[in-house]
BARO-321815 format. One line per 8 residues: for each residue x, y, z of N, C-alpha, C. Coordinates in Angstrom, 1 decimal. Example, Ala and Ser with C-alpha at 12.3 -4.5 7.8 and 13.67 -1.06 7.14 Angstrom:
# residues 2
13.2:-5.7:7.8:12.3:-4.5:7.8:13.2:-3.3:7.8 | 12.8:-2.2:7.1:13.7:-1.1:7.1:12.9:0.0:7.9
This chain:
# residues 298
0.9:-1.2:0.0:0.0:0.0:0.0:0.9:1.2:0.0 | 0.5:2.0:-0.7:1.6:3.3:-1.4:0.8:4.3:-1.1 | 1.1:5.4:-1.2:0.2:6.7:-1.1:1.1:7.6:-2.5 | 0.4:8.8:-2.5:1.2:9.8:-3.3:0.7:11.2:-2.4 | 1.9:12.2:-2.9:1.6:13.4:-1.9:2.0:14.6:-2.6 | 1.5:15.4:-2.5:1.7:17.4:-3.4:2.1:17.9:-1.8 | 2.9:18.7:-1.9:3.1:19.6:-0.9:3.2:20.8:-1.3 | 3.2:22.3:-0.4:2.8:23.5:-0.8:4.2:23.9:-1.0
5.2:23.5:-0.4:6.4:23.5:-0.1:7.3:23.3:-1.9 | 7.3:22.1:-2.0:8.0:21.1:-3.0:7.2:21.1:-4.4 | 8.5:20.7:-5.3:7.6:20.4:-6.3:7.9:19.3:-6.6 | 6.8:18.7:-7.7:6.8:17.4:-7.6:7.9:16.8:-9.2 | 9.2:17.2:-8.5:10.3:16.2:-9.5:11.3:15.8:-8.7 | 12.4:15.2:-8.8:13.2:14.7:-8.0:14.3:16.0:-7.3 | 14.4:17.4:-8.1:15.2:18.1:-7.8:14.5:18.8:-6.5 | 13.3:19.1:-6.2:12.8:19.4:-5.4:12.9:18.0:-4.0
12.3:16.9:-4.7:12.6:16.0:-3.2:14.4:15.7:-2.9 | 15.2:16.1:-3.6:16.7:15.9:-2.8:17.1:17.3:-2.0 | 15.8:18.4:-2.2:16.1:20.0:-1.7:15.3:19.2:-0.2 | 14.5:18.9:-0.3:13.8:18.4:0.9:14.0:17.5:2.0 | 15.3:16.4:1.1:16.3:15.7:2.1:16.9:16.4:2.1 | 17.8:17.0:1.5:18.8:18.0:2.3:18.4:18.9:3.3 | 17.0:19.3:3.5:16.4:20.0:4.9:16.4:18.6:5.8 | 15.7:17.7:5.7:15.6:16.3:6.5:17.3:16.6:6.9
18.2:16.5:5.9:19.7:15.9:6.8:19.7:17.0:7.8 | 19.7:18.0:7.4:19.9:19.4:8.5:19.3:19.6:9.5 | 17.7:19.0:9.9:17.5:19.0:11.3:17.8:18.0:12.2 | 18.0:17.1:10.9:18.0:15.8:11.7:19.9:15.6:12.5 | 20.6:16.9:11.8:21.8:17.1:12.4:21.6:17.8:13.8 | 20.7:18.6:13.8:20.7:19.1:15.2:19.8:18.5:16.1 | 18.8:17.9:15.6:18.4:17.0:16.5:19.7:16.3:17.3 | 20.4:15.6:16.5:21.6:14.8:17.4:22.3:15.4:18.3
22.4:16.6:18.4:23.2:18.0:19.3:22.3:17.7:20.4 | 21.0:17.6:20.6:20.4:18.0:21.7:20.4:16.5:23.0 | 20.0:16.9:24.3:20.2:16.3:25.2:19.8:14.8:24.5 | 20.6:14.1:25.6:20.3:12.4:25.1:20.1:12.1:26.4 | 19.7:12.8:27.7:19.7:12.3:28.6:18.3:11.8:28.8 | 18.2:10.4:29.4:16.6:9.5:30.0:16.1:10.6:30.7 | 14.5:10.8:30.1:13.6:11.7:30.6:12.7:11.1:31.8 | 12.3:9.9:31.7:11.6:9.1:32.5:12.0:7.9:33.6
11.1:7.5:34.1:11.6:6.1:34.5:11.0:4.8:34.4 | 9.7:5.5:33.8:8.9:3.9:33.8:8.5:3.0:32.1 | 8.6:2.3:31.9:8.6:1.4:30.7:7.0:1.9:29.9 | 7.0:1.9:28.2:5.7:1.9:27.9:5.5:1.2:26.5 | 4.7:-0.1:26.1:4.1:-0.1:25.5:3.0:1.1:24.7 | 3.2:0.7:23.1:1.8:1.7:22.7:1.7:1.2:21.5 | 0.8:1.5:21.0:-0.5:1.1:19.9:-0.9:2.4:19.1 | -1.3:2.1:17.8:-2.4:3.1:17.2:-3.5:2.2:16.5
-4.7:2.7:16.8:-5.8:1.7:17.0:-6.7:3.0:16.2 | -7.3:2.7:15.0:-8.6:3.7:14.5:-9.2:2.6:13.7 | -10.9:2.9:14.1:-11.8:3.1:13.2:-11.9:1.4:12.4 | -11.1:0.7:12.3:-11.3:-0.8:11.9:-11.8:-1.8:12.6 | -12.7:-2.4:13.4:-13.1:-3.5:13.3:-12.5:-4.5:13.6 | -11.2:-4.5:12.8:-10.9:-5.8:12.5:-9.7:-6.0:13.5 | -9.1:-4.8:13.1:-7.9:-4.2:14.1:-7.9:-4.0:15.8 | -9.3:-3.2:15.6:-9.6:-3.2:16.9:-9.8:-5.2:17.8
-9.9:-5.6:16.9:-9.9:-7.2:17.7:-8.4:-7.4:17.7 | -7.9:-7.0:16.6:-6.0:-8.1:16.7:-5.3:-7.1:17.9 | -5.8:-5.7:18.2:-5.5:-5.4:19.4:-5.6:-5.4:20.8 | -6.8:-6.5:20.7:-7.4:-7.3:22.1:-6.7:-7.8:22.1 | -6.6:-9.0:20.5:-5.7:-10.2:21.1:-4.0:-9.8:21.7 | -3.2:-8.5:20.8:-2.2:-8.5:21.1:-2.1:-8.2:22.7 | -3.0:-7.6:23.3:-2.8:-6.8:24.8:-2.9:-8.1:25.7 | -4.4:-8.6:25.2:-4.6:-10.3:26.3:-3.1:-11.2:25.6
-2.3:-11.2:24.6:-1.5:-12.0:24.8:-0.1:-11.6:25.6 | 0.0:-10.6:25.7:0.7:-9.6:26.8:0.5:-9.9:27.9 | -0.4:-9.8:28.2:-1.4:-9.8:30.1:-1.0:-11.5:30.2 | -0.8:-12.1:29.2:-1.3:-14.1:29.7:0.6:-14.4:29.8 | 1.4:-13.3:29.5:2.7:-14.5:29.5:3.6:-13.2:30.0 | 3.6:-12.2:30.4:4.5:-10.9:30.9:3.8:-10.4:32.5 | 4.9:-10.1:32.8:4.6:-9.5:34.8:4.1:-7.4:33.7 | 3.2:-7.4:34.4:3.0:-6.2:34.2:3.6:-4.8:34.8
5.1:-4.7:34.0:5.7:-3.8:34.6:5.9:-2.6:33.6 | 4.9:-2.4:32.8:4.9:-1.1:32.3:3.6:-1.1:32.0 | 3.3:0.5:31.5:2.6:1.0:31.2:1.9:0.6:29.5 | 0.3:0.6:29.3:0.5:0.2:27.8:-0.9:1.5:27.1 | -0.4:2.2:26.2:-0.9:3.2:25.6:-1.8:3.2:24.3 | -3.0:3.8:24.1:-3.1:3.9:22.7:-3.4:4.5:21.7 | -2.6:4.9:20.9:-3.2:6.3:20.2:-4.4:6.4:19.5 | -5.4:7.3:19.4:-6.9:6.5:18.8:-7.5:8.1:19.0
-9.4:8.2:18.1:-9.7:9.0:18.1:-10.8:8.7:19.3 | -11.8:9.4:19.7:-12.9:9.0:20.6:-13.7:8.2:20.3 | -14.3:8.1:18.4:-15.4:7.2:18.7:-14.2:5.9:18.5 | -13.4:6.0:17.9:-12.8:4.3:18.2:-12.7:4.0:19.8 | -12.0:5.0:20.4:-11.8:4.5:22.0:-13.3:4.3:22.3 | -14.4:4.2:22.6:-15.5:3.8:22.5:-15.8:2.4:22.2 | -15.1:2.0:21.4:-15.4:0.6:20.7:-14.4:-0.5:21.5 | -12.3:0.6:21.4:-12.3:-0.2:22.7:-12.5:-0.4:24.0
-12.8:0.3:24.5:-13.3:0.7:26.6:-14.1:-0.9:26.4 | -14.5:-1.4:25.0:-15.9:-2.7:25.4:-15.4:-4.1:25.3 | -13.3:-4.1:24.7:-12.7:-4.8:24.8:-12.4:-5.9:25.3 | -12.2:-7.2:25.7:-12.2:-8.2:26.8:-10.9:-7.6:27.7 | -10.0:-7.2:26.6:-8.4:-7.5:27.8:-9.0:-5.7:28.8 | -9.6:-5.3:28.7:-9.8:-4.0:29.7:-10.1:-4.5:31.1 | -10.9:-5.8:31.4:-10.5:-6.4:32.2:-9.4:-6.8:33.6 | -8.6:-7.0:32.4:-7.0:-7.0:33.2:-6.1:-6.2:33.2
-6.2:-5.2:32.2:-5.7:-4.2:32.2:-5.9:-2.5:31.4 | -6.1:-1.4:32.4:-6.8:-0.4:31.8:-5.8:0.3:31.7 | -5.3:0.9:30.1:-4.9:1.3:29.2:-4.5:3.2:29.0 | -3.4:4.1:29.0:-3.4:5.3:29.1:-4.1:5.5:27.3 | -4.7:6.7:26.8:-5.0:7.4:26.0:-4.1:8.2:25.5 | -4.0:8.4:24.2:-3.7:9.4:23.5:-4.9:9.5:22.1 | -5.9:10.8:22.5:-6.6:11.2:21.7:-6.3:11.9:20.8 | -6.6:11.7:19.3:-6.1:12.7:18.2:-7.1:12.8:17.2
-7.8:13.5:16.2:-8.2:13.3:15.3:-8.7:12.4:14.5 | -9.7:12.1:13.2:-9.9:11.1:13.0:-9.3:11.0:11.8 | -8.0:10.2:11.6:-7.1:10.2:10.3:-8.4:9.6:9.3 | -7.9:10.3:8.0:-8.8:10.0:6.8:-8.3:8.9:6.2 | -7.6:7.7:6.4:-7.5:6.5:5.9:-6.5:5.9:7.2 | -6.5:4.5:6.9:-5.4:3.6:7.4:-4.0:4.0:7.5 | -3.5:4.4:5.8:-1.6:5.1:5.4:-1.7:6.1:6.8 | -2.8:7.0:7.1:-2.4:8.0:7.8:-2.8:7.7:9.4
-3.9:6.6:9.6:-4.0:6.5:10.6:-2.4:5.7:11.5 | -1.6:5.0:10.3:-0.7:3.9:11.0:0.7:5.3:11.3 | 0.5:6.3:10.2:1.9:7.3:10.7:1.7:7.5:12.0 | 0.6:7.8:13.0:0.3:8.6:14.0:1.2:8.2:15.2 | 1.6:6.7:14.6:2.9:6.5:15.2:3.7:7.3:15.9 | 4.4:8.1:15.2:5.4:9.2:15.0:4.7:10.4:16.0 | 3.1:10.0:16.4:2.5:11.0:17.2:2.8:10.7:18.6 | 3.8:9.9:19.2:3.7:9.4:20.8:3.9:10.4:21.3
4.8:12.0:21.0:5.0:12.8:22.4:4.2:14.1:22.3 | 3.0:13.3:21.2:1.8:14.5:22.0:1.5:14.3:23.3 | 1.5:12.5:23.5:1.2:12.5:25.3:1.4:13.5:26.1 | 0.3:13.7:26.6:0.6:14.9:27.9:1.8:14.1:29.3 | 1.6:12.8:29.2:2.4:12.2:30.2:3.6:11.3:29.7 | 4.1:11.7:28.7:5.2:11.4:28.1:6.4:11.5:28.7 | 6.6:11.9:29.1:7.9:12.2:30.2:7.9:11.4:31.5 | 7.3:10.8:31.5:7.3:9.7:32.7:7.6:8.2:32.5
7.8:8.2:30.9:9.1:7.0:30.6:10.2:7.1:30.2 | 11.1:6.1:30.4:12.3:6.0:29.8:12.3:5.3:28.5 | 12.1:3.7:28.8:12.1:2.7:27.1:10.4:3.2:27.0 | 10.6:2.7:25.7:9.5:2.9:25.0:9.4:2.4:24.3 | 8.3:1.4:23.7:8.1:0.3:22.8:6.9:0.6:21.9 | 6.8:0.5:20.6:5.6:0.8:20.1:5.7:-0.9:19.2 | 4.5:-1.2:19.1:3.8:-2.1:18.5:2.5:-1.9:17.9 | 2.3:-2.7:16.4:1.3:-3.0:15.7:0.4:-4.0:16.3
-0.9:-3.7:15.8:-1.8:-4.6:16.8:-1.5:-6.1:16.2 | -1.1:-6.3:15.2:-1.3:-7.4:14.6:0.4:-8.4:15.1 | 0.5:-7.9:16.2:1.7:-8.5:17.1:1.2:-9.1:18.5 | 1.6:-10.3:18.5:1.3:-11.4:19.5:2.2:-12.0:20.4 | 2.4:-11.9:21.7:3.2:-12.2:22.5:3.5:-13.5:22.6 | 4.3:-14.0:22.8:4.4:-15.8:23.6:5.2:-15.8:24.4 | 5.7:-15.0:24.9:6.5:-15.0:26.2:6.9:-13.8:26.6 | 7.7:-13.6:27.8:7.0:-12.3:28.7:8.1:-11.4:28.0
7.3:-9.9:27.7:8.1:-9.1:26.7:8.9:-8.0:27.9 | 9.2:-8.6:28.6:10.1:-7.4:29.8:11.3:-8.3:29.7 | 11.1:-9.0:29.1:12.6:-9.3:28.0:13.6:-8.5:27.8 | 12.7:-7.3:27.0:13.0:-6.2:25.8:13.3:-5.8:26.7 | 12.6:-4.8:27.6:12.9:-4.1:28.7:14.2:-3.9:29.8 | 14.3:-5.4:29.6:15.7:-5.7:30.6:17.4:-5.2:30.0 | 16.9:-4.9:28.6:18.5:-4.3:27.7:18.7:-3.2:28.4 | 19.8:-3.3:28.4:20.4:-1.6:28.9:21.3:-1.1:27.4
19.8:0.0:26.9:20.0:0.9:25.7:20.8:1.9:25.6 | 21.5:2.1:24.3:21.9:3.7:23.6:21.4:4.6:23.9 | 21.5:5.4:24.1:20.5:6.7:23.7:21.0:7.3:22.7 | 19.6:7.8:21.7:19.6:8.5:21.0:19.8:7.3:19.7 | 18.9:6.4:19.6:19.0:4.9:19.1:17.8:4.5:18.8 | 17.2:4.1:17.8:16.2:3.5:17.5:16.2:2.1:17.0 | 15.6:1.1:18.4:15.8:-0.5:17.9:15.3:-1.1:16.9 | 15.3:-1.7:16.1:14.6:-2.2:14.7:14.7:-3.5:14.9
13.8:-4.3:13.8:13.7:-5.4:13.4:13.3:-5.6:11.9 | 13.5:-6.8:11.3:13.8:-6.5:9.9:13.0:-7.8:9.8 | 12.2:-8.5:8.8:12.1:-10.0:8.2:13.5:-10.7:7.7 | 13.6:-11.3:7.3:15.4:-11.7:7.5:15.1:-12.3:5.6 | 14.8:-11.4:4.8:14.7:-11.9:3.5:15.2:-10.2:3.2 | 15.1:-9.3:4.1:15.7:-7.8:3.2:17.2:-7.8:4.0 | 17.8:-7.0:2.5:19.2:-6.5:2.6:19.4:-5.4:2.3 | 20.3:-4.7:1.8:20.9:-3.3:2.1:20.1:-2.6:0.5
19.8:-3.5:-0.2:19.3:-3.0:-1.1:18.0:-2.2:-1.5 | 17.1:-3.0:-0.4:15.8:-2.6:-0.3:15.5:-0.7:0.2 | 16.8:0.0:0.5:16.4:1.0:0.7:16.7:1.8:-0.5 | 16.2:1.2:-1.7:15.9:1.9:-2.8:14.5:1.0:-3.4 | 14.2:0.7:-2.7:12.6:0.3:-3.1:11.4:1.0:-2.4 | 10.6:0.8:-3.0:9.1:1.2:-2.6:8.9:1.5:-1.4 | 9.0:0.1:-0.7:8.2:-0.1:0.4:9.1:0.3:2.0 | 10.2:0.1:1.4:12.0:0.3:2.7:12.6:2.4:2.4
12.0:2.7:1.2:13.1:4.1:0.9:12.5:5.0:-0.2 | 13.5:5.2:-1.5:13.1:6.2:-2.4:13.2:5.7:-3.3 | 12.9:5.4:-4.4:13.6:4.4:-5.3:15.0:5.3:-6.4 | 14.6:7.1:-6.3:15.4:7.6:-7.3:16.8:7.7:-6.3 | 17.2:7.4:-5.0:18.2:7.3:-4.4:19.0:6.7:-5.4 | 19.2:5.5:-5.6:19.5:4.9:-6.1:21.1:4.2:-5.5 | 22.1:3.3:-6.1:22.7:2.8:-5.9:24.2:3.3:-4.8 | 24.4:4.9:-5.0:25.0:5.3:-4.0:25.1:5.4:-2.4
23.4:5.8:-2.3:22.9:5.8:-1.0:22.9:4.4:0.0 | 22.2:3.3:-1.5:22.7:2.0:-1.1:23.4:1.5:-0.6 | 24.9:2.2:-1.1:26.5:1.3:-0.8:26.9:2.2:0.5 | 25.9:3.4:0.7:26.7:4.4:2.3:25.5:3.7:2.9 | 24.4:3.1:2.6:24.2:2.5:4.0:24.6:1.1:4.2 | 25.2:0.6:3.7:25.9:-0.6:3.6:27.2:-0.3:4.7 | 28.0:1.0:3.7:29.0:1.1:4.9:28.8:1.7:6.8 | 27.3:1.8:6.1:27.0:2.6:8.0:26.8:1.5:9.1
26.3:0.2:8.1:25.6:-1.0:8.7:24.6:-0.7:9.1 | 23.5:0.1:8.1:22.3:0.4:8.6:21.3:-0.4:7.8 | 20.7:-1.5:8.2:19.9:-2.4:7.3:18.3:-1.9:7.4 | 17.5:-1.9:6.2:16.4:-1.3:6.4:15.4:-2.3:7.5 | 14.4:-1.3:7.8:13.9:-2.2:8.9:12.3:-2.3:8.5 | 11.6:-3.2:9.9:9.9:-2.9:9.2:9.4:-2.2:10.5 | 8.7:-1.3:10.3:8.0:-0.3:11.6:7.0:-0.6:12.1 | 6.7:-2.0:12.0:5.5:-2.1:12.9:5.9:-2.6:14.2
7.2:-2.3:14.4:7.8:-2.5:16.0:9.2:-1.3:15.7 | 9.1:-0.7:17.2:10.4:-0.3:17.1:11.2:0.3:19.0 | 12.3:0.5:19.6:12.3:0.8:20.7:12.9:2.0:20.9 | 12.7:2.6:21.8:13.7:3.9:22.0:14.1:4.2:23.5 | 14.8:4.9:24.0:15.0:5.6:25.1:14.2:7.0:24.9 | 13.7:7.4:25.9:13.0:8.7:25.8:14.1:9.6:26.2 | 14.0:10.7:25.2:14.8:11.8:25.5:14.1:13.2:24.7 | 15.2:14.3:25.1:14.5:15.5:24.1:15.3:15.2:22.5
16.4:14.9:22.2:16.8:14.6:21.0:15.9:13.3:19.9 | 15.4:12.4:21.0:14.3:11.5:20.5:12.9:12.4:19.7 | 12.6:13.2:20.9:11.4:13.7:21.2:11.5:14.4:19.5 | 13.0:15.7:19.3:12.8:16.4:18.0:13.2:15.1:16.5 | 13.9:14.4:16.9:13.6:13.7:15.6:12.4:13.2:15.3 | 11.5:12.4:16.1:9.9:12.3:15.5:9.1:13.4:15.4 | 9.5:14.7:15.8:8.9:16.0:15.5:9.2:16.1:13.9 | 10.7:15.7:13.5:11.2:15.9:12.0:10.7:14.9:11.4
10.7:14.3:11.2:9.8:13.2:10.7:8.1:13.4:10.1 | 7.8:14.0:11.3:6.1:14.0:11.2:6.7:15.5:10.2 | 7.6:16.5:9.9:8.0:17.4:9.2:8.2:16.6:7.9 | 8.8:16.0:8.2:9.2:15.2:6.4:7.7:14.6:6.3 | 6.9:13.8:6.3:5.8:13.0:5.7:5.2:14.1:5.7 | 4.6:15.6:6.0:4.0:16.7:5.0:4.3:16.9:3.7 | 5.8:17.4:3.6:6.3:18.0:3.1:7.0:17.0:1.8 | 7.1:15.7:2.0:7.5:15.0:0.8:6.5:14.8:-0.6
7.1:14.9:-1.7:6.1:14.9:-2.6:6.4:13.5:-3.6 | 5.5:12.3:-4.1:5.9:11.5:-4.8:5.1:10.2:-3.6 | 5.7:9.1:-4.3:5.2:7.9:-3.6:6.2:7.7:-2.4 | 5.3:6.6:-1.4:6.0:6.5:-0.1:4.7:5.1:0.8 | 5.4:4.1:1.3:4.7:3.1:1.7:4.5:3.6:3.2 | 3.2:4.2:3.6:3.2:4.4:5.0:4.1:5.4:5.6 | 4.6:5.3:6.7:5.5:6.1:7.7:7.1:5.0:7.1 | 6.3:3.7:7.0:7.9:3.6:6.5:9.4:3.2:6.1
8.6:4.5:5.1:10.1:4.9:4.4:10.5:5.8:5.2 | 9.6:7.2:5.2:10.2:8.4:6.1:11.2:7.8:7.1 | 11.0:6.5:8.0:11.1:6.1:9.1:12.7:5.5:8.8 | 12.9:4.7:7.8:14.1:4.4:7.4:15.1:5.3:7.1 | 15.0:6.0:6.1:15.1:7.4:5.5:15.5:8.1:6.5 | 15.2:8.3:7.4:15.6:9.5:8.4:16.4:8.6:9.8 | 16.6:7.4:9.8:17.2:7.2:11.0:18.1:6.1:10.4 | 18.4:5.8:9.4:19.1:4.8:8.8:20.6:6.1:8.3
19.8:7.4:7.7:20.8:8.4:7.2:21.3:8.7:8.5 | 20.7:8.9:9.5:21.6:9.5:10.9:22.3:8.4:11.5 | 22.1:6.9:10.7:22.7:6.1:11.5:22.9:5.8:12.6 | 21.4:5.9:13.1:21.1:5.7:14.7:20.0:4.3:14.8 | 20.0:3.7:13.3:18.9:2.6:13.6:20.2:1.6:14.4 | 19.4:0.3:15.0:19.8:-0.7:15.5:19.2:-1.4:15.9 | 20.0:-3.1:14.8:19.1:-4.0:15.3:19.3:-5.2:16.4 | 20.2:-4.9:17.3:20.9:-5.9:18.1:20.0:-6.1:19.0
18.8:-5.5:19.2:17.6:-6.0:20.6:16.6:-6.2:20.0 | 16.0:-6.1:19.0:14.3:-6.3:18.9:14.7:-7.5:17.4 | 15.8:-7.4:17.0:15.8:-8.1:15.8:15.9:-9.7:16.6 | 16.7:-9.6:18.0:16.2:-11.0:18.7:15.4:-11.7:19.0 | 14.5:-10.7:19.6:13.0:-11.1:20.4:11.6:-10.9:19.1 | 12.1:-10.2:18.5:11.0:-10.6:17.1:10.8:-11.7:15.9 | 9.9:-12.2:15.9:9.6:-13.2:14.6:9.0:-12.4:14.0 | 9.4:-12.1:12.2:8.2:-11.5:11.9:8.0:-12.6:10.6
6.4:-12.6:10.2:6.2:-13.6:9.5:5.0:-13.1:8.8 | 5.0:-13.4:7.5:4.0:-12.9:6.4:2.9:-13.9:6.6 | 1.5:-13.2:6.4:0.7:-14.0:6.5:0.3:-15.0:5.0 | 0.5:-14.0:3.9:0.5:-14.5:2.8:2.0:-15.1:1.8 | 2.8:-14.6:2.0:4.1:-15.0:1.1:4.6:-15.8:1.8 | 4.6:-17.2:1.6:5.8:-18.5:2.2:6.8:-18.5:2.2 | 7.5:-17.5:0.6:8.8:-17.3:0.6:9.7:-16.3:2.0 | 9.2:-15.5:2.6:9.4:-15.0:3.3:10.1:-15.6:4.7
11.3:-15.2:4.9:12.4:-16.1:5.9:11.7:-15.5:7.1 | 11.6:-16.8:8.2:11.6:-16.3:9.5:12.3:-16.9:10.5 | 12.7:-17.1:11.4:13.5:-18.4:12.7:12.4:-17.9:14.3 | 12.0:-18.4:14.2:11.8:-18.2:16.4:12.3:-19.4:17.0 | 13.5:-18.2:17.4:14.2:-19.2:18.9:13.7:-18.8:20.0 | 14.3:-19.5:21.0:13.7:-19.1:22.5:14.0:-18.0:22.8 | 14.4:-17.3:22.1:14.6:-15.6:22.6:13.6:-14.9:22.3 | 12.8:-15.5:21.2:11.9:-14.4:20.5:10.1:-14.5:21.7
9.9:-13.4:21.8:8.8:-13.0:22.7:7.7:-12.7:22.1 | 7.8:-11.9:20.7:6.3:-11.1:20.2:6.8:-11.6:18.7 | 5.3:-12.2:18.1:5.5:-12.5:16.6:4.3:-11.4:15.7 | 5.3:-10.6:14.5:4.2:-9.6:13.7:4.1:-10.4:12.9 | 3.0:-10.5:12.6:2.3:-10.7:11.1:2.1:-9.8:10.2 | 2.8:-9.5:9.2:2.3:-8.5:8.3:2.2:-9.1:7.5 | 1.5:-8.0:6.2:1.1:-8.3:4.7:-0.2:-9.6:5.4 | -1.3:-8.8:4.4:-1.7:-7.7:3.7:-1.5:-6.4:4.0
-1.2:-5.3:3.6:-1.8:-3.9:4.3:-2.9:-4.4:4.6 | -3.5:-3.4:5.8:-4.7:-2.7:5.8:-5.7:-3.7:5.7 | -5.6:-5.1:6.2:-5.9:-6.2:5.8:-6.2:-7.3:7.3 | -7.5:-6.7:8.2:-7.4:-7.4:9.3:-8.0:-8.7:9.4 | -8.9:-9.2:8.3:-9.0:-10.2:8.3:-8.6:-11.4:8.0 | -7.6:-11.2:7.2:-6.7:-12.1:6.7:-5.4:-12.9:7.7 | -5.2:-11.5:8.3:-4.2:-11.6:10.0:-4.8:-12.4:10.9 | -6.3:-12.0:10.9:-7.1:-12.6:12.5:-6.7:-14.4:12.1
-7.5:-14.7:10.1:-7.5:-15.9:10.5:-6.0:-16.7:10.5 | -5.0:-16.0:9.9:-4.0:-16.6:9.9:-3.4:-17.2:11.6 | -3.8:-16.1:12.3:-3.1:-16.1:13.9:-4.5:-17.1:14.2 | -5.8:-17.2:13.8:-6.1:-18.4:15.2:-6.0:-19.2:14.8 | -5.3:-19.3:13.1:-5.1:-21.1:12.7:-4.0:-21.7:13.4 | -3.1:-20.8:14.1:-2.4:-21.0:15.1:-2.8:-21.8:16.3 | -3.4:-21.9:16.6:-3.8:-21.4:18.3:-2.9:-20.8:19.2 | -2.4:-19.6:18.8:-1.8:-18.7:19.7:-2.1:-17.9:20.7
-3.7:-18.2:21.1:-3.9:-16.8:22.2:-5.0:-18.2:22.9 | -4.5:-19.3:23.0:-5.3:-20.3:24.1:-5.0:-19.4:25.4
């Protein structure tokens, strides 16, 4: 799933989008100036949950499969508009565990409801963590995720995880980058060891330098003009160039596994805690039945 975008800013040819990374490299250079020091102390889980039905259930199951195999020692958040929070308050896992809010608008499709990601430090109580974990609903626990939690992180670091079939190439494709980058950009992120990642999981340390790169970010997805898979590319794109992605903690504890393509490499060892299912986009029924042909949420 692709989008396309006009900005008031840019024009739509490639000499205008490399004027627009070259603003991207520039803040995202001062972003790295600013403090890296831990803002919080307490752990958080979060979510973006709108307006689907289908989603709104793979986000039951992901929270009750949380609650059935982890000690609850963080916090678990979700970003959403009011009438969806409505639909979930009627949840089963509310039960066992009730859930902080982040209210926002009601995004005009899925592409934009899944960026809102990039919206965690609207929280008014955002500063009262340190790690921070964001998760897609369509992610399933099997074992206790304070796993993740227990790393002692970088700051100024964003942990990733990848399907283990992409390589350094993919950040000139569609769905990982830009595609007119092309072969240069390729071989400097080869030399950076920055491997493209998939964003439906990712970890951070909270800080103010954290805080302004997802500020720049949510600045780049306005302002870009041309095609872009979701949040992302922007998402690779801006922290693969600062060469602050890393995949030494989540690329452990994650399985990710396609619900439709078999070719698609996966391994779960005993390390791995949370399995994503992606592909289809935007596609919750196809996820639900793949995960209960499982029986993963006995």
């Amino acid at each position: 799933m692709s989008s396309y975008q006009k900005s008031s800013m840019y024009e739509d040819n490639d000499q205008s989008r490399l004027e627009c990374l070259y603003v991207v490299n520039t803040i995202m250079r001062h972003a790295n100036h600013l403090s890296h020091e831990t803002i919080g102390t307490k752990n958080l889980i979060y979510y973006t949950a709108f307006f689907d039905n289908g989603y709104i259930e793979l986000l039951n199951n992901s929270i009750i499969s949380i609650v059935n195999n982890s000690d609850i020692n963080f916090d678990v958040l979700i970003i959403t508009d009011e009438q969806t929070k409505s639909v979930i308050e009627q949840q089963p896992f509310n039960s066992f565990i009730k859930p902080k809010y982040l209210i926002l608008d009601t995004p005009v499709d899925g592409i934009e409801a899944s960026q809102h990601k990039i919206s965690v430090y609207k929280y008014e109580h955002i500063s009262n963590y340190d790690k921070i974990l964001f998760i897609d609903c369509d992610v399933v626990c099997i074992s206790d995720v304070n796993v993740i939690f227990a790393h002692e992180l970088k700051h100024n670091t964003l942990y990733t995880a990848r399907n283990l079939n992409i390589d350094y190439s993919y950040h000139k494709t569609l769905y990982h980058g830009f595609e007119f980058l092309g072969d240069e950009y390729v071989n400097n992120m080869t030399l950076k060891q920055q491997k493209p990642f998939n964003t439906g999981q990712f970890l951070f340390k909270n800080s103010k330098a954290m805080q302004q790169h997802f500020k720049n970010i949510r600045w780049f997805m306005v302002f870009w003009t041309g095609t872009y898979f979701f949040e992302q590319c922007f998402m690779n794109y801006y922290f693969c160039t600062a060469a602050i992605a890393d995949d030494s903690v989540l690329q452990t504890h994650m399985g990710i596994i396609s619900t439709v393509d078999n070719e698609i490499k996966f391994n779960i060892t005993s390390d791995v805690c949370l399995l994503h299912f992606i592909a289809p986009p935007l596609d919750a029924t196809v996820k639900l039945k793949f995960i209960n042909s499982l029986n993963l949420l006995k």
